[in-house]
N, C-alpha and C positions, 0 to 999 in steps of 0.2 A: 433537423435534429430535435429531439426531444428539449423541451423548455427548463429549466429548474425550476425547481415550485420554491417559493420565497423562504420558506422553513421546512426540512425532513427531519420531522424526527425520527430516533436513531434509539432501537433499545436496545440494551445490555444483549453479549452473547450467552447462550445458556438456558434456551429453551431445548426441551426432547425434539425438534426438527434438526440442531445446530448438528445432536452428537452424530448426524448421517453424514456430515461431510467431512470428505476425505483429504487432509492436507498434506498426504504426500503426493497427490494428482500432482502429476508436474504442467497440467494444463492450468497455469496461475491464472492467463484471464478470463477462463471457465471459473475457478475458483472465486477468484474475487466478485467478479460478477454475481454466483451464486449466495454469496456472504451478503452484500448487498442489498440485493433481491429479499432475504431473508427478514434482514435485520432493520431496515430502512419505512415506514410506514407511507402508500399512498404512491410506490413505484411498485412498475413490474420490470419483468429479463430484458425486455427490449428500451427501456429508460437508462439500464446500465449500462450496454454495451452499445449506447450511441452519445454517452456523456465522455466528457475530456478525460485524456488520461491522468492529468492532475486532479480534475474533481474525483476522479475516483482513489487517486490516493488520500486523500484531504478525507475523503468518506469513509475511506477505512481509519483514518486515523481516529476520525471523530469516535468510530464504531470501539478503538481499544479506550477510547478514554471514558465512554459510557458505562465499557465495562469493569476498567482496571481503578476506576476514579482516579485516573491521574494527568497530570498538566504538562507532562515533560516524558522523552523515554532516551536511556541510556543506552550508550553506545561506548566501542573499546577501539581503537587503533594502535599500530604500530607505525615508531618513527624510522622514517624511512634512512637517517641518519646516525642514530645511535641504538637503533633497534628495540628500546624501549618501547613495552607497552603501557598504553595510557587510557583512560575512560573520561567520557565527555557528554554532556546531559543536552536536547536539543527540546526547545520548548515546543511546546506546538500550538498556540498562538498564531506565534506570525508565520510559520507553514503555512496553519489554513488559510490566514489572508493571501496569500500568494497565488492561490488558488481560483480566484476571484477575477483573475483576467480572461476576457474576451478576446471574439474576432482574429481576424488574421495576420497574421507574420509578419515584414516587409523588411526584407534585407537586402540593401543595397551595395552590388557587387563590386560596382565600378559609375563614373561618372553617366553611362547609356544604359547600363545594364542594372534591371529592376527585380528582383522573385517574391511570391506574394506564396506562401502558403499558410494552409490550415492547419490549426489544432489537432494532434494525433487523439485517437479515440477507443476506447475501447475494441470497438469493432475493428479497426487496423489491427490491433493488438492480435485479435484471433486470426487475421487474412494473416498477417507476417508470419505469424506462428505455425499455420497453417502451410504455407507456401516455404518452407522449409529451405531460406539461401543459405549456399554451401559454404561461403566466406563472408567476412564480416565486412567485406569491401562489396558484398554482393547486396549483403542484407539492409547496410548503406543505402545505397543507391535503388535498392526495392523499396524504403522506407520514405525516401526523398520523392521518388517518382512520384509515389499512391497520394503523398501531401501536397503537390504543386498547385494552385491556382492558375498565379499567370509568370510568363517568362521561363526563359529555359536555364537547365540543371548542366552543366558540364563538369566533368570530371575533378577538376582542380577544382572545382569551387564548393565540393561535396563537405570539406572539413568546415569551411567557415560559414556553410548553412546548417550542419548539426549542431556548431556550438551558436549560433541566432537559436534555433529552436530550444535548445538548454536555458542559454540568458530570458528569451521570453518566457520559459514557461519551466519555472526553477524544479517542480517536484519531478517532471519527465528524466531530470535526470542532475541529482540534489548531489552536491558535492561543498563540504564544509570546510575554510580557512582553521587549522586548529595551529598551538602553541606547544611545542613538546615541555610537560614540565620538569623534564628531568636536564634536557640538553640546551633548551631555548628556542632551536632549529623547527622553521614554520614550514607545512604541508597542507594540502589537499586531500583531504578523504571524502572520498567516494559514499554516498550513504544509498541503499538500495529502503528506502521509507517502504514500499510493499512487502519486502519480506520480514523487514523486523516487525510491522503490524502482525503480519503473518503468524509468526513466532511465537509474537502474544495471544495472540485467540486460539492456537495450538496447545499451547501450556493448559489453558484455559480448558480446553475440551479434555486434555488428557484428565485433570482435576478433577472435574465431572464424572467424569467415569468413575475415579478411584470413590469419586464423595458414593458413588451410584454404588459401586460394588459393595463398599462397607456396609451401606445403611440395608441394603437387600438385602445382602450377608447374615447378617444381625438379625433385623426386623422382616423381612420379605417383603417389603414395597417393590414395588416395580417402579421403574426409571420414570415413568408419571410422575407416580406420588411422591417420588425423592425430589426431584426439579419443581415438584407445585411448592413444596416448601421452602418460604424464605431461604435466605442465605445465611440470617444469624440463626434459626431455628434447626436448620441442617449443622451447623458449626458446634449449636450445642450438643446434638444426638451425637456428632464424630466423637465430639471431648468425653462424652459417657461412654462410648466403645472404646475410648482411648484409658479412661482411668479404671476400666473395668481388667482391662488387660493384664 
């Protein structure tokens, strides 16, 4: 596996490379991967898609906070009890520290019986995806296989080695303790971190374009010369096509 380097830096999205990628590819670990690749200094394609699936969400996260300056990102649930909905801020801090763990697995099944595996990894992410199981009880046990080290997988024991890989390694599959405020009644919600990263740097691109179209519009720059300008010097030109209207 490719080493982590002890610091990546990590630049804002929103270079003229960024607006080519496609985020409704629904090939997400092509996409992330590509984002990555992109935006990350001092890696290439094959560093992303052999790093953990949690560092790579911790990467993108860092990547919306480089760009959005922000230290938290918002999210909405509904309670499963009085069906209110509700919104709830998750920091990301201690995400990225979470991210930070090594090495392999070790869940033990029963007093003789031992299972040792590995960290899921990008590259899984594309084999699974690629290998297309028809049931979720397929794609289970396609995921457990590929992860094994040592000792054997049986069928009953598949639910309480997914959630071992959950508890070890939180972003693979992040689910938050919230408080309904309307009802008091406590839940589990599900948080999918790779898409609302996602989300953000989507907004993001779409922006871009509208900044690109005005100012082209207007002035005839090309998406170069619009993206080489600052972000407050493009904000002032929009507010002049804005007040001019």
């Amino acid at each position: 596996m490719h080493q982590l380097p002890s610091r990546i830096s990590m630049r804002p999205f929103g270079e003229l490379a960024d607006l080519d990628l496609d985020f409704a590819d629904r090939d997400r670990p092509g996409l992330v991967t590509a984002l990555l690749t992109q935006c990350a200094s001092g890696t290439d394609i094959g560093f992303w898609w052999a790093q953990p699936v949690s560092r790579r969400s911790a990467a993108l996260l860092r990547l919306v906070a480089a760009t959005d300056g922000v230290h938290s990102l918002p999210f909405s649930a509904r309670c499963p009890a009085c069906n209110e909905v509700f919104e709830f801020e998750l920091q990301l801090a201690p995400l990225l520290g979470t991210a930070e763990a090594e090495g392999p697995i070790q869940v033990s099944l029963g007093p003789d019986s031992q299972v040792t595996l590995r960290r899921p990894t990008g590259e899984d992410l594309r084999n699974w995806r690629q290998a297309r199981p028809g049931t979720p009880d397929v794609a289970r046990r396609l995921m457990l296989d590929s992860l094994l080290l040592a000792g054997q997988v049986r069928p009953e024991d598949e639910a309480q080695l997914s959630a071992a890989i959950a508890e070890a390694d939180p972003l693979v599959a992040l689910a938050v303790g919230c408080n309904c405020p309307a009802c008091g009644a406590d839940s589990e919600v599900p948080i999918d971190l790779d898409d609302a990263a996602l989300a953000r740097l989507n907004a993001r691109q779409r922006a871009l374009l509208r900044d690109v179209h005005d100012l082209a519009s207007r002035y005839g720059w090309s998406e170069a010369q619009v993206l080489a300008l600052t972000p407050a010097r493009r904000a002032q030109y929009l507010a002049l096509i804005e007040a001019s209207r």
